[in-house]
C-alpha positions in Angstrom: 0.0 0.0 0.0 1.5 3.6 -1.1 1.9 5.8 1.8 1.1 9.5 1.1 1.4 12.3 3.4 1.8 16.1 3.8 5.1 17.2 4.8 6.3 20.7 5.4 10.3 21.5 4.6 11.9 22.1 1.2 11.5 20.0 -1.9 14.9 20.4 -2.9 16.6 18.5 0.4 13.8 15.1 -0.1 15.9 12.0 -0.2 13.4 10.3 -2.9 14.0 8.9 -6.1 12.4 11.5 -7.7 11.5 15.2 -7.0 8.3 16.4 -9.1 9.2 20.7 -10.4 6.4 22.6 -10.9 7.8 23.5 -14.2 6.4 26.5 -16.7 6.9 25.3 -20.5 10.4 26.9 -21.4 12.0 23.6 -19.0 14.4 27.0 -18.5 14.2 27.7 -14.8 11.6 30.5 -13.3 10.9 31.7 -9.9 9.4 29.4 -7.3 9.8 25.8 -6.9 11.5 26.0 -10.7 14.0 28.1 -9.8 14.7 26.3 -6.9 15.3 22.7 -7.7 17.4 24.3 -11.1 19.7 26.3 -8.7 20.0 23.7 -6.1 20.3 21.0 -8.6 22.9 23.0 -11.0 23.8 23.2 -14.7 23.3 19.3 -15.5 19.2 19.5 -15.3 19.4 23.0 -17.1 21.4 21.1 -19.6 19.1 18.2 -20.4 16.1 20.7 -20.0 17.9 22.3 -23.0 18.7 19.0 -25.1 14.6 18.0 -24.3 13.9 21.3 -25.9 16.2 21.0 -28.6 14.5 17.7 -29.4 11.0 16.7 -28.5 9.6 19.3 -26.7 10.6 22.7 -29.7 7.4 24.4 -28.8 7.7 23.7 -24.5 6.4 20.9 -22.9 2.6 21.5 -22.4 0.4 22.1 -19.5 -0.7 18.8 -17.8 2.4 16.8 -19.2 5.7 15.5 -17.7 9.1 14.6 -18.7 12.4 13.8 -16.6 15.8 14.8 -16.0 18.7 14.0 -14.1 18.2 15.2 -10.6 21.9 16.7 -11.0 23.4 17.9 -7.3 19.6 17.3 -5.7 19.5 14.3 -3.0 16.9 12.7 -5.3 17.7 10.8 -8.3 15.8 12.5 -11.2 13.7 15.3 -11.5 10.3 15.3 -13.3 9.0 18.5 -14.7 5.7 19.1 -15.1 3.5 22.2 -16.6 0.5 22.9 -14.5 -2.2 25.8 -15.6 -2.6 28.7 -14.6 -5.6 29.2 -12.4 -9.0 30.8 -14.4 -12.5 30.9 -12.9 -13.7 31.1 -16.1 -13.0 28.1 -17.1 -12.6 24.9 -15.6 -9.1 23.4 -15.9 -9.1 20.9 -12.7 -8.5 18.2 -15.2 -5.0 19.5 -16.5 -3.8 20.0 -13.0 -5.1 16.6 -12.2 -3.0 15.1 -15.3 0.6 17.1 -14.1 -0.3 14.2 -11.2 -1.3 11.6 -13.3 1.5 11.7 -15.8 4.3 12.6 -13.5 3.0 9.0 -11.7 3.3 7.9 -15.2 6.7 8.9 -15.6 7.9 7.9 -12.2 7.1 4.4 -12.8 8.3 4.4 -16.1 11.9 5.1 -14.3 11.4 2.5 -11.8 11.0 5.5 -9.0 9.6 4.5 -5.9 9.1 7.3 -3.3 8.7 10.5 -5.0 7.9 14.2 -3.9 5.5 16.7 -5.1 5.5 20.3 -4.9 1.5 21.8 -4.7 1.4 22.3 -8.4 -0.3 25.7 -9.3 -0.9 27.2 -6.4 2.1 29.7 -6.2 2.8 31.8 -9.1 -0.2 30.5 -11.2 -2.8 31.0 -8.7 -4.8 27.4 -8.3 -6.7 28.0 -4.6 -4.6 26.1 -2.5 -7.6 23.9 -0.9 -9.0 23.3 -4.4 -5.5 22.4 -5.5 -4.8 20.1 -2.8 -8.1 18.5 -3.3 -7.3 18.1 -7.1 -3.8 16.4 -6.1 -4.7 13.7 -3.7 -7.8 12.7 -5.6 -5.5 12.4 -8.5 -3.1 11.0 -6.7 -4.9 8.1 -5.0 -7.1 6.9 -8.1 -3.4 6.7 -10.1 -1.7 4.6 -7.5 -4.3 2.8 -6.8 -4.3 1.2 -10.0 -0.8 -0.4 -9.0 -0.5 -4.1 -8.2 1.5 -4.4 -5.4 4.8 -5.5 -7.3 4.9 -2.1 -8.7 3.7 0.1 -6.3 4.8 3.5 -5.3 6.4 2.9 -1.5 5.4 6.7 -0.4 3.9 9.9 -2.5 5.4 13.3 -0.3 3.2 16.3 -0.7 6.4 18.7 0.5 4.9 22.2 1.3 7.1 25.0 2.1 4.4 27.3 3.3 1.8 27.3 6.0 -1.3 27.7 3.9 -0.2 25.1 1.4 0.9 22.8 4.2 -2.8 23.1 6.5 -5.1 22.6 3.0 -2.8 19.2 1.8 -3.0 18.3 5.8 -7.3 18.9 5.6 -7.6 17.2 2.8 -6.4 14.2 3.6 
């Protein structure tokens, strides 16, 4: 059974096998989460953010996909990007947040990771409510493990929150 669980602290110091960045489409760095894990990580994800853009992802990767990288000098073994949307309550896009989850699940299992830690996608710079966000996350979250058989299983799914809000809405909703 996957354990998943709220913690508060700093994405970029989880010991997991893979850290999920809250990435916007460039795979360049930004502010936020972005920046952080590319600064603490160093020039080696930067690097194959640029090779993934010189290749597949021309354009940017899009909103509600994911792709990995080398983790570089994080404590994690890779680093999965993923583009969530920007918040509009005009229109409903719960169900490309949902699928930054869903696909960087995907992904993660794809590399064989077992514990791996998420970032509240969305709620910082690009405005997602953090209660309807964390909502989003875990629902996502728990149908897409849940469809593991045991052999492959995630071992544990971190929601690591570095503020207080964030932290008490991912804490509620579970």
């Amino acid at each position: 059974m996957t354990r998943i669980r709220p913690v508060r602290g700093d994405i970029t110091e989880q010991r997991v096998d893979a850290v999920v960045n809250a990435a916007n489409s460039s795979l360049l760095g930004g502010g936020g989460v972005d920046g952080a894990i590319h600064r603490r990580g160093g020039p080696e994800i930067l690097a194959e953010c640029r090779a993934l853009r010189a290749s597949r992802y021309g354009r940017g990767l899009p909103t509600g996909q994911a792709v990995a990288t080398t983790a570089g000098r994080l404590p994690a073994r890779w680093v999965i990007h993923t583009v969530g949307p920007v918040f509009s309550r005009d229109e409903d896009r719960s169900e490309l947040l949902a699928s930054c989850y869903r696909e960087s699940l995907r992904v993660a299992r794809e590399l064989g990771a077992r514990t791996i830690a998420f970032p509240a996608v969305s709620t910082g710079a690009y405005g997602w409510p953090p209660e309807d966000g964390a909502r989003t996350a875990l629902r996502a979250v728990r149908e897409e493990a849940g469809r593991e058989e045991e052999a492959r299983a995630f071992e544990e799914i971190r929601f690591v929150l570095f503020d207080r809000r964030a932290y008490e809405a991912f804490a509620a909703a579970m």
